[in-house]
C-alpha positions in Angstrom: -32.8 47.8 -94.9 -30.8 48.3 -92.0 -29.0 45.4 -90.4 -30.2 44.9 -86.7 -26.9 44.4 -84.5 -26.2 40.7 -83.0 -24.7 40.6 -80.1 -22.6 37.8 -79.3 -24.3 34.0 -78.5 -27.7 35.7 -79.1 -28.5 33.3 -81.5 -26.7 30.0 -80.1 -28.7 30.6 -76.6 -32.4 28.3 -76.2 -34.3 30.3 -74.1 -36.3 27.4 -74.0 -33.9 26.0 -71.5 -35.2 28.5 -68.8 -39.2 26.8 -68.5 -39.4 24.0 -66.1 -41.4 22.0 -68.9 -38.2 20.9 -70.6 -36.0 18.3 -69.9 -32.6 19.6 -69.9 -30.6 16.1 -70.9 -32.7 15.8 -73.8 -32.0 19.7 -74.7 -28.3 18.9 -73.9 -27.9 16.5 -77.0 -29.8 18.3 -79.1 -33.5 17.3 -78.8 -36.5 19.1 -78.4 -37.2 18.1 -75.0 -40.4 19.5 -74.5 -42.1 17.6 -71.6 -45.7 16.8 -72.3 -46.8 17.2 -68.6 -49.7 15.3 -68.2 -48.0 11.9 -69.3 -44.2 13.1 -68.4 -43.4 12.1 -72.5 -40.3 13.9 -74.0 -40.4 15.2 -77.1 -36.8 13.3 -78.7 -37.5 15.3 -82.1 -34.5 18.0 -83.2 -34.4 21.0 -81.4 -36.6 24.0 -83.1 -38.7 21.5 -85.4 -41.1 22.6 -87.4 -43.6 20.7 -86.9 -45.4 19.5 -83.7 -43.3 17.5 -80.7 -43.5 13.7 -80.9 -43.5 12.3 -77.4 -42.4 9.0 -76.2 -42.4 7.5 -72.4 -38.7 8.1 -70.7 -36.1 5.0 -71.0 
């Protein structure tokens, strides 16, 4: 198998940061930060968890 090239940073950049559905302080320290729109939850869990976001109210 061939190796596919990395560039540099590919890997180290969330993409994730770009969707207005994210808060970007929570993604700043390393959480999730998904925003759960209806109730404006954040999602507080690591960043790229497995399993689904667990939201709780902004403090």
């Amino acid at each position: 198998m061939i190796p596919f090239p990395q560039f540099p940073r590919t890997g180290d950049e969330r993409l994730d940061l770009h969707n207005a559905s994210i808060d970007e302080p929570a993604a700043a320290v390393g959480c999730c930060g998904t925003i759960h729109l209806p109730t404006g939850r954040i999602c507080r869990t690591r960043a790229r968890h497995a399993d689904g976001c667990t939201f709780m109210p902004i403090s």
